[in-house]
C-alpha positions as CSV (number, residue, x, y, z in Angstrom):
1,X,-150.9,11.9,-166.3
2,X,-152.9,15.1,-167.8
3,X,-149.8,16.6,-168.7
4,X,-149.2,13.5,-170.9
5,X,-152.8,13.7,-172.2
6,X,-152.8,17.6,-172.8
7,X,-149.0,16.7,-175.0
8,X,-151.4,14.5,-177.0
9,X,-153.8,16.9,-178.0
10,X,-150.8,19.3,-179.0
11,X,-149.2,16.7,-180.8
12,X,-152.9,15.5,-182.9
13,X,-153.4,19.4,-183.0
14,X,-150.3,20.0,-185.0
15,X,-150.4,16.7,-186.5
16,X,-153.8,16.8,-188.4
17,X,-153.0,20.2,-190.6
18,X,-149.8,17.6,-192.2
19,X,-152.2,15.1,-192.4
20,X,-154.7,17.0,-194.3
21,X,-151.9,18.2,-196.8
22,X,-151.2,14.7,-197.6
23,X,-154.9,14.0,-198.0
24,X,-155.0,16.6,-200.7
25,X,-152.2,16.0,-202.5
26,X,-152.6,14.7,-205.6
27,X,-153.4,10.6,-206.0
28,X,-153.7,8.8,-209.1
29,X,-153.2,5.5,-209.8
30,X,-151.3,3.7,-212.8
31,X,-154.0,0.9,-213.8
32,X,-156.9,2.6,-211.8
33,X,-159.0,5.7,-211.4
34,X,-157.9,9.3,-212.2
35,X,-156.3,11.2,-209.7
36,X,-158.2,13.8,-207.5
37,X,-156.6,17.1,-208.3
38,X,-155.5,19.0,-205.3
39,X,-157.5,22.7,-204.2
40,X,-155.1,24.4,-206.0
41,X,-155.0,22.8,-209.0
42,X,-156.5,23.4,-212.7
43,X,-158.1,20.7,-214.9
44,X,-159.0,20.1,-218.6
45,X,-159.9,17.2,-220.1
46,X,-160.1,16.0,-224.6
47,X,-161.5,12.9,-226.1
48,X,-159.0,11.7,-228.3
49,X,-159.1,9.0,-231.4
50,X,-156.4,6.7,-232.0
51,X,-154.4,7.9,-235.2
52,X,-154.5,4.6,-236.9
53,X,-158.5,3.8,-235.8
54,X,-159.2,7.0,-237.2
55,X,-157.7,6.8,-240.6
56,X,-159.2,3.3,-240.7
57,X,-162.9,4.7,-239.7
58,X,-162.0,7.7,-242.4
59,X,-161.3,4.4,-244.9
60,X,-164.5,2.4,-243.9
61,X,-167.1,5.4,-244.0
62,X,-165.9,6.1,-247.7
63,X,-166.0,2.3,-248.9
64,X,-169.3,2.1,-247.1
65,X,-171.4,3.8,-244.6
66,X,-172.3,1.0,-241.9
67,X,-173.0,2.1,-238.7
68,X,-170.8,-0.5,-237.2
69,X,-168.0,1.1,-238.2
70,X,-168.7,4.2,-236.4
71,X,-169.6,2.4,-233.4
72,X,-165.7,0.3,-233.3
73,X,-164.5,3.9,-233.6
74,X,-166.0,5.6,-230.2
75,X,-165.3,2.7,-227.9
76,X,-161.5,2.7,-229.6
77,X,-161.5,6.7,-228.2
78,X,-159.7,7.6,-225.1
79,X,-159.7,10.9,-223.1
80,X,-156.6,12.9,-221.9
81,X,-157.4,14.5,-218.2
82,X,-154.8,17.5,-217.9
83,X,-154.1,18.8,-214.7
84,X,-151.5,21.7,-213.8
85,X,-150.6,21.6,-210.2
86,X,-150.1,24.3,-208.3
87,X,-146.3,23.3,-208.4
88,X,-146.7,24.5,-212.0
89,X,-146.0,20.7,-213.1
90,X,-148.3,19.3,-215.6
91,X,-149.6,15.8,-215.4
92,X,-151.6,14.1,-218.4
93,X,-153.6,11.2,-217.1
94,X,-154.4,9.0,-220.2
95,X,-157.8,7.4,-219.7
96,X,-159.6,4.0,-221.0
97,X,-163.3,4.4,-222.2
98,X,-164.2,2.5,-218.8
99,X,-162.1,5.5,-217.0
100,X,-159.0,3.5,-215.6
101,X,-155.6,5.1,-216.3
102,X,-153.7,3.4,-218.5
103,X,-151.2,5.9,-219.4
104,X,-149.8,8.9,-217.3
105,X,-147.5,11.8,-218.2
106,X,-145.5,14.8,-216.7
107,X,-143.5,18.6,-216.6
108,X,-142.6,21.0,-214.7
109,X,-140.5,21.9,-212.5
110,X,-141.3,19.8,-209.5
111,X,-141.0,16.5,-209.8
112,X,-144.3,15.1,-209.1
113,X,-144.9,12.0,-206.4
114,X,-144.4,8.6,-208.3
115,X,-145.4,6.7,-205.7
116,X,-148.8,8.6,-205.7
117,X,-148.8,8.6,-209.6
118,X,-147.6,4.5,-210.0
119,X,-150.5,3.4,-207.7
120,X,-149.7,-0.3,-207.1
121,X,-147.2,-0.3,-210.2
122,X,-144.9,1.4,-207.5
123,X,-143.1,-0.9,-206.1
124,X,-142.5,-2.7,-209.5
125,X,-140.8,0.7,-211.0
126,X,-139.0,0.9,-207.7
127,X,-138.0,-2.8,-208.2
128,X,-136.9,-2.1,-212.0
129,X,-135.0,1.2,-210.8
130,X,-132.7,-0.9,-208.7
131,X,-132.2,-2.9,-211.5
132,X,-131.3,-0.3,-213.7
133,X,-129.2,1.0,-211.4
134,X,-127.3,-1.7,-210.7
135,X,-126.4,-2.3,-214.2
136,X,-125.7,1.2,-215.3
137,X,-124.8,3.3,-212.1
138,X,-125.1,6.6,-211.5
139,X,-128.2,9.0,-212.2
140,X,-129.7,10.4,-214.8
141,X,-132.5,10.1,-216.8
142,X,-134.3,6.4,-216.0
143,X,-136.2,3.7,-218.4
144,X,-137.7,0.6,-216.5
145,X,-139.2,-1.4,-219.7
146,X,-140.9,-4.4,-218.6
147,X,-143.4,-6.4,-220.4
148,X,-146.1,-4.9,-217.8
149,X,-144.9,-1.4,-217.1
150,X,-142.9,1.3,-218.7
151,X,-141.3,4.0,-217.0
152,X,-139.5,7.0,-218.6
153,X,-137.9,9.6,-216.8
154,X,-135.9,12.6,-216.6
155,X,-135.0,16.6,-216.3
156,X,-132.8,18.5,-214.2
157,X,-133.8,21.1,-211.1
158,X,-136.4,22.9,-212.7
159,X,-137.3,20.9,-215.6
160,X,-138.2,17.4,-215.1
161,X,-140.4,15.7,-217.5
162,X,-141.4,11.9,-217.9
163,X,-144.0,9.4,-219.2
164,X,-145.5,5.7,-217.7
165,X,-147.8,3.4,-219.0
166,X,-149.0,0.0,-219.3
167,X,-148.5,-2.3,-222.4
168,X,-151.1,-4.6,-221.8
169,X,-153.6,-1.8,-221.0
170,X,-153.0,0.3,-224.4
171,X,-156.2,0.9,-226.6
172,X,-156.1,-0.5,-230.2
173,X,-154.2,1.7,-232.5
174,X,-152.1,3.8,-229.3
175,X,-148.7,2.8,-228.5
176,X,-146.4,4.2,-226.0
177,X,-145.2,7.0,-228.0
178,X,-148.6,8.8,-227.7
179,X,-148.4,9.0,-224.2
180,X,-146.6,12.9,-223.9
């Protein structure tokens, strides 16, 4: 019986370095927070303005200077949260005024965990894969398009590259195409 019980301890010893590896890899969720970067990662982060809020604030401050103008502008604003993984793959997390994720991107050349990345979308792009799949065979570079979710992507060994994000969660003036 302690032979069984001392195998246990081995087998949580050697267990709990994995586990903590998969603790620290790196999370972020489609539709929720940012992810926590792993220890060996870098960060940067930009506010950005909508190109067509921005030309339209530009417009209103000329024709008149109301302050409510300049107040539709900042909460239209979104920041993009840069990290470079260790990996040397670059994801852009694309984030809402109220901090939620709305639109994620990625390079490198590692191809970095979707499942971590989609959150709860996950099993929708896996879903939509199939699909895709199933009516075009073979590999290559994937588009899931759905109404609620859009999933680009592609590369080869060594360069992969690819973009997500949701429709529905888009701030005024930013389509898809911004999310790089």
């Amino acid at each position: 019986m302690s032979s069984h019980i001392r195998r246990a301890g081995w087998v949580t010893a050697l267990a709990l370095p994995c586990l903590l590896l998969a603790v620290q890899s790196a999370h972020a969720g489609l539709g929720g927070a940012p992810m926590t970067p792993p220890g060996d990662a870098s960060v940067s982060s930009r506010t950005m303005q909508p190109a067509s809020s921005a030309a339209a604030a530009a417009q209103s401050v000329m024709h008149s200077a109301s302050s409510a103008a300049s107040s539709t502008t900042a909460s239209a604003s979104y920041t993009v949260r840069e990290t470079t993984l260790g990996s040397g793959t670059v994801v852009r997390e694309y984030l809402a005024a109220d901090g939620t994720v709305f639109g994620l991107a990625w390079r490198g050349p590692q191809m970095p965990d979707l499942s971590d990345l989609l959150g709860s979308y996950f099993p929708q792009y896996v879903a939509g894969l199939k699909a895709v799949r199933a009516a075009r065979g073979g590999r290559g570079p994937v588009a899931v398009e759905q109404s609620s979710l859009v999933v680009h992507s592609g590369g080869h060994m060594g360069a992969f590259n690819g973009q997500a994000w949701l429709p529905q969660a888009l701030p005024s003036g930013v389509s898809g195409s911004d999310i790089q």
